[in-house]
C-alpha positions, 0 to 999 in steps of 0.5 A: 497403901493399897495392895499393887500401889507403889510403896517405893520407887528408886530409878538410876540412883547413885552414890559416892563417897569421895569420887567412889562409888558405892551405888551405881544405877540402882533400880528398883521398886516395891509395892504395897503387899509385896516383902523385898529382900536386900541382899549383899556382901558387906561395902555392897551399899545395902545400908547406903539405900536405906540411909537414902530411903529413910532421909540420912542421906541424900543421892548424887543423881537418880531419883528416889520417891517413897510413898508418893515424896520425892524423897526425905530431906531428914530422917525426921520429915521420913519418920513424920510420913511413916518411914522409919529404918530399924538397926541390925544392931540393937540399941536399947538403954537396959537399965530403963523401962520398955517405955522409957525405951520406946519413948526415949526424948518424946515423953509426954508432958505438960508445963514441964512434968513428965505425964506418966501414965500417960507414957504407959498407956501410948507404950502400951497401945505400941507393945500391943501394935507389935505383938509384944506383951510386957510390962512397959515398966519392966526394965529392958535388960530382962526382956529375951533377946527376940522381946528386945528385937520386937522393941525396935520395931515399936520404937519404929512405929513412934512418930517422933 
């Protein structure tokens, strides 16, 4: 998206669980170019928005349009338009490699056999996407903890 063209969009947007509400006429927008911030005491519906932005969840009213839909019907539909949310907590398999990691359930293969070399070389081009120089062989428990952040990231960036 170009720099001043709107990214997001999120206009009167509600949510409740149970008759409760957590969102109430939230509105707000993001261009392309522009870091936005969220920030809230815990229960304040900050992690609410995001599911609603990503697709995971859907709002009661409101409307929601994310770079130029009309919001995600599934988190697959977001990742698949480049939309992807990254967990404060880490979820990473230690005792497999990074791009094993990266690439958890979408290995490349053909009739059935697992093309390695090819998931190293997409592992790669994705580590160097993010500025994370390992070996995508290496195994993630001995990756530091800002290594481990910065895979999260590249996980996000793997359309699945």
């Amino acid at each position: 998206m170009a720099a001043g063209e709107k990214v997001i969009e999120v206009r009167d947007v509600w949510k409740r669980y149970g008759g409760t509400p957590v969102l109430r006429e939230i509105s707000t927008s993001l261009s392309g170019g522009e870091v936005l911030g969220l920030i809230g005491a815990n229960g304040a519906g900050k992690s609410t928005l995001m599911r609603i932005l990503t697709g995971a969840e859907h709002q009661d009213e409101g409307s929601v349009t994310v770079l130029g839909h009309d919001g995600f019907a599934t988190p697959r539909q977001a990742r698949e338009a480049g939309v992807a949310r990254v967990a404060q907590e880490i979820q990473l398999v230690g005792d497999q490699s990074v791009a094993d990691n990266l690439l958890l359930g979408r290995f490349p293969s053909r009739l059935g056999v697992l093309q390695r070399r090819r998931l190293l070389d997409r592992a790669a081009a994705t580590l160097e996407e993010v500025g994370l120089a390992v070996d995508p062989r290496r195994e993630v428990e001995r990756l530091t903890p800002v290594e481990q952040r910065l895979l999260t990231i590249a996980q996000a960036l793997v359309v699945r």
